[in-house]
N, C-alpha and C positions, 0 to 999 in steps of 0.2 A: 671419345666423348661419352661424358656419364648417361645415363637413362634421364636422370633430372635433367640435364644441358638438354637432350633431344627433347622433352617434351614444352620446355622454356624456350626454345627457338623458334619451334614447327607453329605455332600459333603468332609469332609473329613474324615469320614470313607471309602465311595466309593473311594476316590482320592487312600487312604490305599490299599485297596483291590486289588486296578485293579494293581497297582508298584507288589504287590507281585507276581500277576499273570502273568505279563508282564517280570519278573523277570523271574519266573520259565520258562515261554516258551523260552527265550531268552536260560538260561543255556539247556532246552531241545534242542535247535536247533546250537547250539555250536559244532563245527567239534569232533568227537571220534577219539581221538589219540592215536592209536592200537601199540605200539612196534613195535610186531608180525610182520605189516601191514609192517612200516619203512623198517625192516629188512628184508623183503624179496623183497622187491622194489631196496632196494641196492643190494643184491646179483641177481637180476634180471639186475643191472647194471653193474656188474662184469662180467655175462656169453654175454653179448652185447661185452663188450673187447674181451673178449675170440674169440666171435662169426666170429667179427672183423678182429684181428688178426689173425685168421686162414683164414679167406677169404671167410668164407661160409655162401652165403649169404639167404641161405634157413633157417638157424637156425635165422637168426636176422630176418624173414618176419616173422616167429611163435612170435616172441614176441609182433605182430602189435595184433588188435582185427580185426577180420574179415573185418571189414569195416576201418579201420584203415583208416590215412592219415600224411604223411612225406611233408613237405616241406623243400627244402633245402635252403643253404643260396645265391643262387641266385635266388632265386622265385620259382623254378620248382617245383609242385605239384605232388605224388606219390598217388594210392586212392586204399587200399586194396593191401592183402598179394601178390597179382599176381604183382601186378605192382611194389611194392616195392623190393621184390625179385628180378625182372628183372632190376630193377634199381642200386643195389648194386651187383651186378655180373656183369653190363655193368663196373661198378664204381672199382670193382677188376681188372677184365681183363684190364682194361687200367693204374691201379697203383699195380701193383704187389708190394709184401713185406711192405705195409704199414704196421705200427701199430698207434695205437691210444691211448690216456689216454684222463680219466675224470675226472673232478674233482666236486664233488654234491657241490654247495651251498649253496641248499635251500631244503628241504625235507619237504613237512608237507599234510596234511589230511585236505578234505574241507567237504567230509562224508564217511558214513562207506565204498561207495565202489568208492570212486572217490580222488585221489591225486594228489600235484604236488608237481615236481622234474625242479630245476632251474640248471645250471651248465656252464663250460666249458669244450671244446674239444680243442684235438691239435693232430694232425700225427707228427711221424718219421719215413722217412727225409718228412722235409717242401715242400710243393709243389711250383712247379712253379708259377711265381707271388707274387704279394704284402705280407709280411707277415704279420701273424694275428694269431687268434684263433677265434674259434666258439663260440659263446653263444649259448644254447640252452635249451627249455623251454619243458618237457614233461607234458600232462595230462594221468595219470594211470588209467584205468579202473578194478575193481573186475569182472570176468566171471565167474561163475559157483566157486568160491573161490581160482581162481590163477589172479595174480595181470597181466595185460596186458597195452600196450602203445594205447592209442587210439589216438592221436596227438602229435606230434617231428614237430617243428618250429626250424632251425637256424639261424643265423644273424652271420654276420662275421663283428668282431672288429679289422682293421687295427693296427697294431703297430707305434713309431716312430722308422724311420730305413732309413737310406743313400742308400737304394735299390734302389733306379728309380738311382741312379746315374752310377750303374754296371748293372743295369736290360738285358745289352744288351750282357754280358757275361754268362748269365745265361747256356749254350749251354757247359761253362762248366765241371758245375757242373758232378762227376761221375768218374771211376776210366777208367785209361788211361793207354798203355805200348807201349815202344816204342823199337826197340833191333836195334843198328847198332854197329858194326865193335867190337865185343864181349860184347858191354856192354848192359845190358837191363836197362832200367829205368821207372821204376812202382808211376805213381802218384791218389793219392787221392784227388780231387777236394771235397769240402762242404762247405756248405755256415756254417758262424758262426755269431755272433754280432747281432743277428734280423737282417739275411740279411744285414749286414752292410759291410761285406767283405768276401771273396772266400777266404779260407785258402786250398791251395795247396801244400798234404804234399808227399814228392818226397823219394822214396830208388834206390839208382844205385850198382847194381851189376855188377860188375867185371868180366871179364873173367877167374880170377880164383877163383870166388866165393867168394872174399871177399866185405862186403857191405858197404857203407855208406849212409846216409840221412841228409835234409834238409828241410828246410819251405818253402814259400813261401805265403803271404799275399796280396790281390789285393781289392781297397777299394776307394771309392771316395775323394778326396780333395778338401772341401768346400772351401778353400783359393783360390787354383789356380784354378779351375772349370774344374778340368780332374781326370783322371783314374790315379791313382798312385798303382806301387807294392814296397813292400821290399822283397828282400831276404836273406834268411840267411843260407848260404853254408853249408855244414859241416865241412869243414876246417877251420872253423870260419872267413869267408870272409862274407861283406856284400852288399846290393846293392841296389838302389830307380831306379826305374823305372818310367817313364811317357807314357803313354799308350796314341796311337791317331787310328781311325777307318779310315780308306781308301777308303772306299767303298765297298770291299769285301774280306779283310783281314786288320790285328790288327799292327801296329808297337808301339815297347816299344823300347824307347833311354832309356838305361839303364847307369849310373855311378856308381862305388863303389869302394870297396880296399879289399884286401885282408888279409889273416891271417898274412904275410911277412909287410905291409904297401904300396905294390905297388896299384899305383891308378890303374881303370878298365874302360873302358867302349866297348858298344855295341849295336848295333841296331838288334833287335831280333822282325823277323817276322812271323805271324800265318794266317795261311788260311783256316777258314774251306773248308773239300773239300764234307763232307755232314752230317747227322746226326750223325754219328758213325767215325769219323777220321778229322784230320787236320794234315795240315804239319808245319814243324818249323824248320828255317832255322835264323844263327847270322850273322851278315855283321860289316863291319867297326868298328874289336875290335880293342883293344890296350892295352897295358900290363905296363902301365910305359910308356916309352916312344917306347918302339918298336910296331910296325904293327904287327898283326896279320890276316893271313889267312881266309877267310868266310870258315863255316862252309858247309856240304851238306848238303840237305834237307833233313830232317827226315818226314818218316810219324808216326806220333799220331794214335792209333786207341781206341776205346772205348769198355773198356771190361764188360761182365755182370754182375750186382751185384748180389754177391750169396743170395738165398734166405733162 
């Protein structure tokens, strides 16, 4: 072998050597992806609904790691099981009956005792405000060989949705009864569409207990740039409304027709008179061609959602 062949080999044998070595450490330092591990990282995300939904917020601060750390999705910092715990019991007491769903994204194992879990969140009923859902990003830590949250990051992802356009209805939202001169009238306010409309669904009982219902729909018109509602009777009468703000109460000039084909209208007005009731009172109807009588004021009041 010439001196040229020996020093043209010698380097690439070495070159050989160190790939294989480089190799092996590479596949040595490669996440361990445990099933096992997976699968109890999800069922550790199922007993968080659980947690959740029930309201207790001492069992979700035990899935933190002692040192844990929550941030929410508007910046506020949570650091350890004390403060997190007091944070979601403030976060109860002020949204009773919430629930929540998850959905995992992304699941996977970065080593034997550290993972991450990508996803989203969403409550029912939707809160107050912009509509959206949460992203949310966990690192899992292994302790003593139970899988723990050692950091929750949210970010809230706005929807698109005609909301700023009712945003100011919002006060709505929630169930309502109203009883004058034997009739009661039971409404369900919710928002539906991504916030895009108030669906107001109405039953009126009779003074002899027989009942009927109807809809009623409240939603922005990008054409004319107002508040527009339909409704739709149970006599199968129907009716557009145009909604204007006043100042400190609502008027809707409503027109429509009835089940018979007589035309309608009415100027129907609302006043909150505070968090829990408004009044509603109809003026200058008409039935076809004849006048009708204003209505009295009713009071509205707002009843509790069963939990």
């Amino acid at each position: 072998m010439s001196l040229t062949q020996k020093f043209v080999r010698c380097p690439l044998i070495v070159f050989t050597a160190l790939w294989i070595l480089s190799a092996a450490a590479l596949q040595a330092a490669e996440p361990v992806s445990s099933e096992a591990d997976l699968a109890e990282i999800r069922t550790g995300a199922d007993a968080f609904v659980k947690a959740f939904n029930q309201g207790n917020a001492k069992s979700i601060a035990k899935m933190w790691t002692v040192k844990g750390e929550y941030i929410d999705d508007t910046g506020k910092q949570f650091s350890g099981r004390a403060e997190i715990e007091a944070g979601y019991a403030k976060f109860f007491a002020e949204n009773p009956g919430l629930k929540i769903r998850l959905s995992i994204t992304s699941l996977r194992m970065v080593s034997d005792d550290v993972a991450i879990e990508e996803g989203r969140a969403e409550v029912e009923p939707p809160p107050a405000g912009q509509p959206g859902f949460t992203k949310y990003v966990v690192v899992h830590n292994k302790v003593d060989g139970k899988w723990l949250m050692a950091s929750v990051r949210d970010s809230f992802t706005p929807r698109v949705s005609n909301y700023s356009g009712i945003a100011e209805l919002e006060w709505l939202i929630g169930n309502w009864v109203a009883e004058e001169h034997g009739f009661k009238v039971e409404s369900v306010c919710s928002w539906i569409g991504n916030k895009s409309f108030i669906e107001r669904a109405y039953t009126i009982t009779k003074h002899d207990g027989t009942k009927s219902s109807g809809v009623q729909l409240i939603g922005w018109n990008q054409a004319t740039k107002t508040i527009q509602s339909w409704d739709f009777s149970p006599d199968g009468g129907h009716a557009i409304g145009t909604w204007f703000f006043m100042g400190s109460s609502w008027k809707a000039t409503v027109h429509g027709v009835t089940a018979d084909g007589f035309k309608t209208s009415a100027v129907n007005l609302l006043r909150p008179l505070d968090e829990n009731a408004y009044s509603w009172k109809s003026v200058q109807r008409s039935l076809g061609d004849r006048a009708l009588p204003d209505t009295d004021e009713i009071v509205i009041k707002r009843q509790p959602v069963a939990q």
